[in-house]
C-alpha positions in Angstrom: 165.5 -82.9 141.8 169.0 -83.2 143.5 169.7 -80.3 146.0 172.2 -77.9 145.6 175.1 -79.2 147.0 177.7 -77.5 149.4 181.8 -77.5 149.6 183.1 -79.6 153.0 184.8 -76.5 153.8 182.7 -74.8 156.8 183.2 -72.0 159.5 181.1 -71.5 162.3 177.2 -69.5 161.9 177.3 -66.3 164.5 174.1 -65.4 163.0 171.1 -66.3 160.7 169.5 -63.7 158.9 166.0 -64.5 157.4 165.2 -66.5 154.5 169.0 -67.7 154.3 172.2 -68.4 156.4 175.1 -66.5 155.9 177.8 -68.5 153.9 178.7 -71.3 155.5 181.4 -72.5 152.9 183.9 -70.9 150.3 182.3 -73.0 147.5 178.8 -73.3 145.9 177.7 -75.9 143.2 174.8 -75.5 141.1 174.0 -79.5 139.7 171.8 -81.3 137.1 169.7 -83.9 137.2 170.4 -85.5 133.9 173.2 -83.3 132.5 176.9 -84.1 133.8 177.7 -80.2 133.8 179.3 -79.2 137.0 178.8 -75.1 137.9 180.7 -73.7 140.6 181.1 -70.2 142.6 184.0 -69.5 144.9 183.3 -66.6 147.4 186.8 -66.3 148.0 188.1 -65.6 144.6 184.5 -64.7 143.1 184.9 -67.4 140.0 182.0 -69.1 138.6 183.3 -72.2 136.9 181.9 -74.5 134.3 183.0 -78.1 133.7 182.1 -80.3 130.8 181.4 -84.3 131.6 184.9 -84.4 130.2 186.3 -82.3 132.6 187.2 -79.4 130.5 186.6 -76.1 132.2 184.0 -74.6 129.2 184.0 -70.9 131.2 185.6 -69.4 134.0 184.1 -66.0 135.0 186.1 -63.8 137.7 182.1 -61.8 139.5 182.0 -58.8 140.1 184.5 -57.3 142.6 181.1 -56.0 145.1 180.3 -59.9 145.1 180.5 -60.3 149.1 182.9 -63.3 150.6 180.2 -63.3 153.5 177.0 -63.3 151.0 173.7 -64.8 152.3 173.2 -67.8 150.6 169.2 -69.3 150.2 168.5 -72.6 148.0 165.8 -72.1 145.5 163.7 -74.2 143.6 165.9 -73.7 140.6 169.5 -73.0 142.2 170.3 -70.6 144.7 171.0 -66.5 145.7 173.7 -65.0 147.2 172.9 -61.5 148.5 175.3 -58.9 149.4 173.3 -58.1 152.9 176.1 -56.4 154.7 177.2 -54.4 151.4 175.1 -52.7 148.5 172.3 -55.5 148.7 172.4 -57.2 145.5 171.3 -60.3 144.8 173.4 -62.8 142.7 171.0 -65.8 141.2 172.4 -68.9 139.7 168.9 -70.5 138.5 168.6 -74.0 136.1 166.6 -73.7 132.8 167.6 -76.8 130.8 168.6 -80.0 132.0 169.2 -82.7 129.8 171.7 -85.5 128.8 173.2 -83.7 126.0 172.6 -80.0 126.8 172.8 -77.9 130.0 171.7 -74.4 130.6 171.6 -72.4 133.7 171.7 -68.0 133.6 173.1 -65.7 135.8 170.7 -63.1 137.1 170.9 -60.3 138.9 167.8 -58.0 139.3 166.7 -54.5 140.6 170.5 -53.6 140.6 170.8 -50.1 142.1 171.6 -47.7 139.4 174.5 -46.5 141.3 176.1 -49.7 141.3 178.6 -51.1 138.6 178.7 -54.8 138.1 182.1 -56.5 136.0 182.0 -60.4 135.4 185.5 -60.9 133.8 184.8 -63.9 130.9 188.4 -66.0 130.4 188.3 -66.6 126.7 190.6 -69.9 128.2 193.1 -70.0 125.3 190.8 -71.1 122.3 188.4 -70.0 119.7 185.0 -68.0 120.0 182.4 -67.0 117.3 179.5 -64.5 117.2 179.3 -61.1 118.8 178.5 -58.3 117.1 179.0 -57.1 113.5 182.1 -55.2 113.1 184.4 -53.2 110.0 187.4 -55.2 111.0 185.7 -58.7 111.3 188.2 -60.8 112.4 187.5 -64.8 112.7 187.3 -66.2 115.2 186.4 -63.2 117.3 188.8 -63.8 120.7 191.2 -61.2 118.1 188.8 -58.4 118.8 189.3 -55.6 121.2 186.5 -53.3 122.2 186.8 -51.0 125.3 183.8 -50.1 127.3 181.9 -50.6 124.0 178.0 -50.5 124.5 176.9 -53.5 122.9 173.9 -52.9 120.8 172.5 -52.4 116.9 174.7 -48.9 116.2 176.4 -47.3 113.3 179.9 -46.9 114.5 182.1 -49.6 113.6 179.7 -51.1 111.2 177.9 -52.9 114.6 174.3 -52.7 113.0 173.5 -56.5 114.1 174.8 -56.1 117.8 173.5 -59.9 119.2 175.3 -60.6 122.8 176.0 -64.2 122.1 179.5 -66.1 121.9 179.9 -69.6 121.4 183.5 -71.4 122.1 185.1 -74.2 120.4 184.8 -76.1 123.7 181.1 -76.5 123.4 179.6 -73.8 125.3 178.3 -70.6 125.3 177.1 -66.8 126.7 173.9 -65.0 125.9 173.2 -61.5 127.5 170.0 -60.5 127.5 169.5 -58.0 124.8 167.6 -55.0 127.9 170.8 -55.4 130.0 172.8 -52.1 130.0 175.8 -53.7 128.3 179.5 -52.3 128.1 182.3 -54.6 126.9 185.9 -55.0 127.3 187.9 -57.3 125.9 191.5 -57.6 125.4 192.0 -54.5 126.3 192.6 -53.4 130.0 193.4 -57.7 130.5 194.4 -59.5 127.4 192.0 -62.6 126.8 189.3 -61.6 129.3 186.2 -60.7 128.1 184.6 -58.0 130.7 180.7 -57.9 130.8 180.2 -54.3 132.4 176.9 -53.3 133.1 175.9 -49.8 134.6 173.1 -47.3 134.0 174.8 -44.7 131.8 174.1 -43.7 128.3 173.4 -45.2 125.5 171.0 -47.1 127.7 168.4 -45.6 130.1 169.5 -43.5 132.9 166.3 -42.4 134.7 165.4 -45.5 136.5 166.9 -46.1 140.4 167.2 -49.9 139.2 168.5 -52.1 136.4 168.2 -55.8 135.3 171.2 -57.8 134.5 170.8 -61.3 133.2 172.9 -63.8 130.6 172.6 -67.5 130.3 175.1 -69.8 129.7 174.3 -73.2 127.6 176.6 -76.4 127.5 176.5 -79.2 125.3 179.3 -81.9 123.9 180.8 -79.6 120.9 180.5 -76.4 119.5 177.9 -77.4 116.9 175.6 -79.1 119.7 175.3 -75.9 121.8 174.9 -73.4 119.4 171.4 -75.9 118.4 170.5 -75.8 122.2 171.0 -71.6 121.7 169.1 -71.8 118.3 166.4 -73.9 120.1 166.1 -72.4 123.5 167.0 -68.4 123.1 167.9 -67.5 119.8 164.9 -68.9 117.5 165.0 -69.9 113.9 163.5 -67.5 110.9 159.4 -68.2 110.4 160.5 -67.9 106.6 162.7 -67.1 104.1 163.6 -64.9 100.7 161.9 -65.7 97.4 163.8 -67.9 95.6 163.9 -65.3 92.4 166.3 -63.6 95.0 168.3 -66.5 95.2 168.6 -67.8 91.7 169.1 -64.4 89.7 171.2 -61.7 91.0 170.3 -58.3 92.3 171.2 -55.2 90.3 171.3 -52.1 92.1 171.9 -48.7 91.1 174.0 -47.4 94.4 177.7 -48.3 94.0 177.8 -47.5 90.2 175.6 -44.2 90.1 175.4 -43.5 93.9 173.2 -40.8 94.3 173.4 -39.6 90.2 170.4 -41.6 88.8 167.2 -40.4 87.4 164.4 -41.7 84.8 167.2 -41.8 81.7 170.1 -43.4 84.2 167.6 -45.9 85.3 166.4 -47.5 82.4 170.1 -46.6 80.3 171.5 -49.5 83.2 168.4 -51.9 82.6 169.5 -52.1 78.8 173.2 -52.4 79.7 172.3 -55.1 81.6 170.1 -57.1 79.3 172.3 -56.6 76.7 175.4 -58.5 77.8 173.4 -61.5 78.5 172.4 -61.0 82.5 168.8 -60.6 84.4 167.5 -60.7 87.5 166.1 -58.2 89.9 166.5 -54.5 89.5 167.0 -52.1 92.8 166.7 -48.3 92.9 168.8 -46.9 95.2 169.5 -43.4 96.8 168.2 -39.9 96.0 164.3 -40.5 94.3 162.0 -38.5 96.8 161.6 -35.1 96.3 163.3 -34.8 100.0 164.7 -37.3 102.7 161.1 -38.6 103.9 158.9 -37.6 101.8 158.6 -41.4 100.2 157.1 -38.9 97.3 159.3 -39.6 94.1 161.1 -36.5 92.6 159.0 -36.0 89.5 161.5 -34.1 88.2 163.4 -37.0 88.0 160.8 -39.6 87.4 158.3 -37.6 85.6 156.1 -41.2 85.5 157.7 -43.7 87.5 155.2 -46.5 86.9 156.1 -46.1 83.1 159.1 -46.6 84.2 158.8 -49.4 86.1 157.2 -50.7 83.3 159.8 -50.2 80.9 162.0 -52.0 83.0 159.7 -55.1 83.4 159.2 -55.0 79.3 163.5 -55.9 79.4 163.2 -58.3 80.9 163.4 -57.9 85.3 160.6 -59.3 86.8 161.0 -57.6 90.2 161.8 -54.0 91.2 162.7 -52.9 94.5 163.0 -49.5 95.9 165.3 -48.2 98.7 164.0 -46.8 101.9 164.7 -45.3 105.4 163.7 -44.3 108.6 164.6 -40.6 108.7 162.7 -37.5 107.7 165.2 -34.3 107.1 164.3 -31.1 108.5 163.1 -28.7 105.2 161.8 -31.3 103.9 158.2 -30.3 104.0 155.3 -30.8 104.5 156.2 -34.3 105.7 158.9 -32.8 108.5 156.1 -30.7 110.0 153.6 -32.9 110.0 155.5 -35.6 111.8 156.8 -33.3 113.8 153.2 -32.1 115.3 151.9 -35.6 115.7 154.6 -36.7 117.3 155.9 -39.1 115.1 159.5 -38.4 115.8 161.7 -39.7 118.0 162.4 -37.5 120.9 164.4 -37.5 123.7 163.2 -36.5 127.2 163.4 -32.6 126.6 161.2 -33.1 123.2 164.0 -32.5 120.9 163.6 -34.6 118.6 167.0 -33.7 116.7 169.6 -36.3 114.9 171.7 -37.0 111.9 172.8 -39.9 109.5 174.7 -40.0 106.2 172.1 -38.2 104.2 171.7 -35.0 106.4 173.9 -32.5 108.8 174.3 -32.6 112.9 170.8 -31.4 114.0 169.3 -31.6 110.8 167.2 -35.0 110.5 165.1 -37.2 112.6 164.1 -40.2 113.2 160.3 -41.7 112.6 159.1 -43.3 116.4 158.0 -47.1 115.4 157.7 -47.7 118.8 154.0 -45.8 118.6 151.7 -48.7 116.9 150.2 -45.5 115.0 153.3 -44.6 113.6 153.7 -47.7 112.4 150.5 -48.2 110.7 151.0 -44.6 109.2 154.4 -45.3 107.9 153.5 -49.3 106.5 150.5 -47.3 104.7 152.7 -44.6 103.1 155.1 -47.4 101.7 151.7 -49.4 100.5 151.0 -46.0 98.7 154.2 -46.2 96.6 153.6 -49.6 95.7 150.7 -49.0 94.4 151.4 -46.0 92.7 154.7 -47.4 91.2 154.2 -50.7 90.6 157.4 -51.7 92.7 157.2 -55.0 94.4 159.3 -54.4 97.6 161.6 -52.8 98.9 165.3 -52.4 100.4 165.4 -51.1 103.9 168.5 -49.1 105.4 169.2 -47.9 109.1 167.6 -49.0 111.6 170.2 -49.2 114.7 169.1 -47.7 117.6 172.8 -45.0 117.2 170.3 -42.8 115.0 167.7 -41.8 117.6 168.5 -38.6 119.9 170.5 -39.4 122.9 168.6 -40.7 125.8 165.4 -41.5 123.7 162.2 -41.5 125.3 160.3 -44.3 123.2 156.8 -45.7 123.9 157.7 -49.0 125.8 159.5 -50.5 129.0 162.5 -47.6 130.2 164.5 -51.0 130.1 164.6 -50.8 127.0 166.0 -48.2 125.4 167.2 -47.6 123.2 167.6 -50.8 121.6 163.3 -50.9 121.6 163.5 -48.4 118.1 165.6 -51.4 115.8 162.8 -54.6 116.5 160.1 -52.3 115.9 161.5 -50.8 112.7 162.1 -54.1 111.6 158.7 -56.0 112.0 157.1 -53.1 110.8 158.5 -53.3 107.4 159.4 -57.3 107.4 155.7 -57.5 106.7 156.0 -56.4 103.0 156.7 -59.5 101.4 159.8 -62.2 100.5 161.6 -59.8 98.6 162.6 -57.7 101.7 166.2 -56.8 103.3 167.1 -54.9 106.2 170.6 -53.9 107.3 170.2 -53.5 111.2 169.0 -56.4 113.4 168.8 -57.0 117.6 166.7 -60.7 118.6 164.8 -60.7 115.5 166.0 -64.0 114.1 162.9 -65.0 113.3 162.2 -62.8 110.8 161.8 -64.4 107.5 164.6 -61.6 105.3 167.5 -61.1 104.5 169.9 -59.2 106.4 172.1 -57.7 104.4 175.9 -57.2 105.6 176.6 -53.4 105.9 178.4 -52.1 103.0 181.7 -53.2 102.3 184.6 -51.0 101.4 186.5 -52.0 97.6 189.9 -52.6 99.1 192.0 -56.3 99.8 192.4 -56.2 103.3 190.6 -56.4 107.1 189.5 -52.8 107.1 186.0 -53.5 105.7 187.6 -55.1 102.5 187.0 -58.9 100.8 188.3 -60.4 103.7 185.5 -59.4 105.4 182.9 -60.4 103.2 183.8 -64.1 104.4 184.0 -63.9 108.1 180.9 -61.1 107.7 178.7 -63.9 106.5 180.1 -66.4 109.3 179.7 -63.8 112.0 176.2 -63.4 110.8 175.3 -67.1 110.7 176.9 -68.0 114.0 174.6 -65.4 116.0 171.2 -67.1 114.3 170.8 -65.0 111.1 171.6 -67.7 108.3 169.5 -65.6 105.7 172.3 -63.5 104.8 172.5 -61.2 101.7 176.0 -60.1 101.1 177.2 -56.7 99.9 177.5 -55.8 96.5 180.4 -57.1 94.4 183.7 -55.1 94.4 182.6 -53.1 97.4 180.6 -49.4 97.3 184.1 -47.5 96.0 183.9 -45.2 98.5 186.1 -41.8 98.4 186.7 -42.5 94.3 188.1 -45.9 94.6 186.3 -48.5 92.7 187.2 -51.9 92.7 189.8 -53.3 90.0 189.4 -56.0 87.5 191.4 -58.3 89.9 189.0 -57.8 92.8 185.7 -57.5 91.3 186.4 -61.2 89.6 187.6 -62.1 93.0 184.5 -60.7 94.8 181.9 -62.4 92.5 184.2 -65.7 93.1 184.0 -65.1 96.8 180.3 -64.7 96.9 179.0 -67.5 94.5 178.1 -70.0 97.3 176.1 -67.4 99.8 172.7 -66.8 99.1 172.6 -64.4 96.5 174.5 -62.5 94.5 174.6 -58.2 94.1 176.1 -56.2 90.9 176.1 -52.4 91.0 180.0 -51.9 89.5 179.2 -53.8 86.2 181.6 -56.1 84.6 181.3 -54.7 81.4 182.9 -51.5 82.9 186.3 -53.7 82.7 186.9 -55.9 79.3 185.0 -58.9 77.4 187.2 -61.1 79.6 185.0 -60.0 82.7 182.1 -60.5 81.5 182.6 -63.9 80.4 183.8 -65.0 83.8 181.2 -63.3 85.3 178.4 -64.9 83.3 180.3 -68.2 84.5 180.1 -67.4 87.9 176.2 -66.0 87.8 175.7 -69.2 86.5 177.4 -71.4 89.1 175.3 -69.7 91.1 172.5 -70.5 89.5 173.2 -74.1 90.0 173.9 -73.8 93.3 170.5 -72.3 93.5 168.8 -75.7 94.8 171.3 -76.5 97.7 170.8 -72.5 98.9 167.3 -73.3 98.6 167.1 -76.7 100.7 169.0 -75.3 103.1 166.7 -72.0 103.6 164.2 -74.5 104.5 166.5 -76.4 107.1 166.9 -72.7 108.2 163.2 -72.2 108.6 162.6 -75.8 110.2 165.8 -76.5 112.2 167.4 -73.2 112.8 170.7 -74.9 111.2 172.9 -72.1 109.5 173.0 -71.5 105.8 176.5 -70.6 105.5 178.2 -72.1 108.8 181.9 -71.9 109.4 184.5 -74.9 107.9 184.3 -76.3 111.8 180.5 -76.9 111.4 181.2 -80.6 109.9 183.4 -81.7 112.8 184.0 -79.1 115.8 186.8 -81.0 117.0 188.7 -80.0 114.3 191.6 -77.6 115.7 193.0 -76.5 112.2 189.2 -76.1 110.6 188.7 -73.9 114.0 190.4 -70.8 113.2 189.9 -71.1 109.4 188.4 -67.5 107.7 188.7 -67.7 104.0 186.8 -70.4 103.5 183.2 -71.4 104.2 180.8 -73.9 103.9 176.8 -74.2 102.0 175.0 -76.2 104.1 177.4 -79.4 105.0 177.9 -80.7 102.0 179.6 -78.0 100.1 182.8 -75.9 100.8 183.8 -72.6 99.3 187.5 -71.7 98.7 187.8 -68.3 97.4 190.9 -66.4 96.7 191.1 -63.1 98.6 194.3 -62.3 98.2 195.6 -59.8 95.3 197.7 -61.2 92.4 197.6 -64.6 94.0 197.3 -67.4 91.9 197.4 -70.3 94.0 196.3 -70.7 97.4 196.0 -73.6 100.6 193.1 -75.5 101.3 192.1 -77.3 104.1 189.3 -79.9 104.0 187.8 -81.5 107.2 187.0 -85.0 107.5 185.2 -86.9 105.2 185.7 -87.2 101.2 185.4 -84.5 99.3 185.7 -84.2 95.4 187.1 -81.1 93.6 184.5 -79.4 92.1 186.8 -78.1 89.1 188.8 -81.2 88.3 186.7 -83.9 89.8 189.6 -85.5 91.8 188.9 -87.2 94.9 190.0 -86.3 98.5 189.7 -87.8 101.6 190.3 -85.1 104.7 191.1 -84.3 107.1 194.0 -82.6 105.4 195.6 -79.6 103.7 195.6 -78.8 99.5 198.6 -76.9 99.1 199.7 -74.7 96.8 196.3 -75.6 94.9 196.4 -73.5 91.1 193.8 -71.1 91.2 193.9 -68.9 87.8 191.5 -65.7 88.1 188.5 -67.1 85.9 188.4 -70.1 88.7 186.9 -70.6 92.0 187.8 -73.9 93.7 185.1 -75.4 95.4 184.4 -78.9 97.3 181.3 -81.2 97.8 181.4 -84.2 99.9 180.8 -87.6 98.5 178.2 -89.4 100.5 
């Protein structure tokens, strides 16, 4: 192993302290073995630089302001410390992990940080593009658009952030991982345009009763964007252990939510199972909101459903071979027994007074709570419950919702590591009830890419623009992909019409058009509620969905065994590719096929860019060779163009 080596720049040693000297240079250098990548940290102006073996700088990071000019410096087997001794006393680590030709990895560690101290590390998003971070309603692509401001960065409600992954990836071939236990706060673009501010600090959301906290994020390197989001895939993010039934994948999803909401009963249910059979569709039927007698009793209303195994069965006899059923993690105060119960086992989440008192969208401030999977009974209590409706019902699975951490009291006290709250609450929920078979989604999601379901993009508002519209539905599904979930189920078509405002013709056509080539397809609006004309086209595009079935399918299993992304962004087949880059309305399934929707109201036409390689119009058959642009392409509204490359 090479040493670390040191800067030519020295000044004389008064003193050595022990286990290290105090710094005898203005310039560190962390070095490889085999990889080229050349890490630097300058005491003087605190950077931490990364070069490429081109010589591109891949990240610059301005430390923490408390990181000492005079730090003690000690080699170590994988890199070296510099410790504030004459200051606060923490310890900055720069330690190798991966060390090879084509990919470099080193993290940046600092542990047992006082929990009176604030650490910043200033990211430069260096004037080009970066993908991942968390889920947001205003999903720009790429992400260096965003803003945040002292945003806690973890699975929560607001802002639609229910999968809240720390990991950005640049176009320069490189990326940042924070571990998901470190108390994260972001800024970006805000106080400094085009800095991205990692500040960590014990304060709510994240635990406050400890005297210390951990701080840790790696930082991998490889020869293009595509290369080092593998190495992330491989070494830190993982790759799903399995994947959705294919039912799921080749007929769509009906559920009752968008269309009925909360208004459904025995009649409703089986009244939309007809409508649906009749005009010539099938697939798998979901039963939404509002079917327990209260929120958590998992017991159905049998006012309602007087017998809802017949019918379940009524619905199976038109024709849907698979009902699911949907489900939360919340148990509303009244609703008893169930509330009580819980509530004197201590199955609820409670925070470090014993109050276990919350809210979410189905209850008032105060008046819900939230079921503790952190407790393995809890879980085994709650997985049996779900078992009992199953077998009562004759369901097959179910839809979950919730899950981020956002819905637990403040300051949580949950049965695990005090690092690790709150965020502890969403993995648990999740491989508690990923066990119930291929038919499963889940909304919320923290490092659990290897869970083998989909995550389904939180729902989508029924408007045209970047405020949770169908622009968003596109760079939703790439945001998803490029932080290691590639088994994405999108929202349902036309949006949820929230606040009386369901889509029009023009953008549920455009929706279904949009989300032909991602995994699977969701109705609740019906096209049928619009004119004959609807219908047709939708049939069309159900069934060039259908056909797209297999390619979905092979690359679900490339997911499975590679890691490689489902849905990946227009860059994916060459990440040089400046123009394909910063591309959001289009998208590609697998590498082989890309997806030109338009998004845009009362357009007719739109520009196309194809990368390089030949690609032949999937309408007209014509022939292209890219890289270059389609302008101006004719796209009438029963049409969706779409590309596949000629091998």
């Amino acid at each position: 192993m090479l040493p670390i080596l040191l800067s030519s720049f020295f000044v004389l040693v008064a003193l050595r302290p022990m286990g290290g000297v105090y710094a005898q240079t203005t310039e560190y250098s962390l070095t490889f073995n085999e990889a080229s990548t050349v890490v630097n940290v300058n005491l003087q102006t605190r950077e931490l630089r990364v070069v490429q073996s081109s010589g591109q700088v891949v990240q610059q990071i301005r430390l923490s302001a408390n990181l000492d000019p005079a730090a003690v410096f000690t080699e170590t087997a994988a890199g070296f410390t510099l410790t504030n001794a004459a200051t606060d006393g923490t310890v900055l680590e720069l330690a190798r992990e991966v060390d090879t030709n084509a990919y470099s990895q080193f993290a940046v560690i600092r542990n047992e940080v006082p929990s009176s101290v604030i650490n910043v590390d200033c990211v430069n998003l260096l004037a080009t593009n970066w993908y991942g971070g968390p889920q947001q309603k205003h999903q720009y692509w790429p992400v260096q658009k965003l803003r945040f401001n002292r945003y806690s960065m973890l699975s929560k409600e607001a802002n639609n952030s229910a999968v809240g992954d720390r990991y950005w990836l640049n176009a320069f071939g490189s990326f940042l991982y924070v571990d998901p236990w470190t108390p994260l706060f972001v800024d970006q673009n805000y106080g400094q345009p085009g800095f991205m501010c990692f500040e960590t600090r014990a304060a709510l959301p994240y635990d406050t009763h400890g005297t210390s906290y951990d701080v840790r994020y790696t930082i991998g390197v490889a020869a293009d964007a595509r290369a080092a989001h593998m190495g992330a895939i491989e070494r830190i993010l993982g790759k799903p252990t399995g994947h959705p039934a294919e039912s799921m994948v080749m007929e769509p999803i009906w559920s009752t939510w968008a269309r009925y909401k909360r208004d459904i009963d025995d009649a409703v249910v089986r009244q939309f199972a007809g409508e649906i059979v009749s005009n010539g569709f099938r697939g798998q039927y979901e039963l939404d909101d509002d079917w327990e007698w209260c929120y958590g009793a998992l017991t159905f209303n049998q006012t309602k459903f007087p017998n809802i195994r017949n019918t379940i069965t009524a619905i199976r006899q038109l024709g849907f071979a698979r009902t699911t059923l949907w489900i939360h993690p919340f148990i509303n105060k009244g609703c008893e027994p169930w509330y009580s119960d819980a509530r004197r086992r201590g199955y609820l989440v409670a925070d470090h007074t014993g109050n276990t008192d919350t809210e979410w969208w189905n209850s008032v401030r105060g008046q819900a709570a939230y079921v503790d999977f952190s407790k393995a009974e809890v879980r085994e209590w709650f997985s049996a419950r779900l078992q009992a409706i199953l077998d009562e019902s004759g369901i097959d699975s179910f839809k979950f919702d919730a899950g981020e951490s956002s819905w637990t009291p403040p300051d949580p006290l949950l049965n695990g590591p005090a690092n690790r709250r709150p965020s502890q609450i969403v993995g648990d929920y999740l491989r508690t009830v990923a066990r119930f078979g291929d038919l499963v989604e889940v909304r919320s999601a923290l490092g659990t890419q290897d869970l083998p379901v989909f995550v389904r993009m939180i729902d989508k508002d029924s408007n045209w623009g970047w405020n949770n519209g169908l622009p968003t539905l596109i760079t939703t599904l790439l945001q998803l992909n490029m932080v290691g979930y590639p088994l994405v189920l999108p929202d349902m078509v036309g949006g949820n019409g929230y606040d009386d405002s369901p889509p029009s013709k023009e953008m549920f056509i455009r929706w279904l058009q949009a989300n032909v080539f991602m995994p699977s397809i969701q109705y609740s609006f019906v096209p049928w509620d619009f004119d004959a004309e609807t219908v047709q086209i939708a049939l069309a595009m159900t069934e060039l969905h259908r056909r797209m079935a297999p390619a979905i399918m092979e690359r679900f299993a490339l997911a499975v065994s590679d890691g490689l992304p489902v849905n990946p962004p227009l860059w994916w087949v060459d990440p040089s590719d400046q123009t394909a880059q910063q591309i959001y309305d289009q998208y590609l399934l697998g590498d082989d096929i890309i997806a030109a929707p338009v998004i845009v109201e009362n357009a007719r036409a739109r520009d196309i860019y194809l990368p390089r390689g030949s690609w032949t119009d999937g309408n007209s058959g014509e022939l292209h060779t890219g890289p270059k642009w389609l302008r101006n392409y004719p796209v009438p509204l029963a049409m969706v163009p779409y590309f596949t490359r000629k091998m």
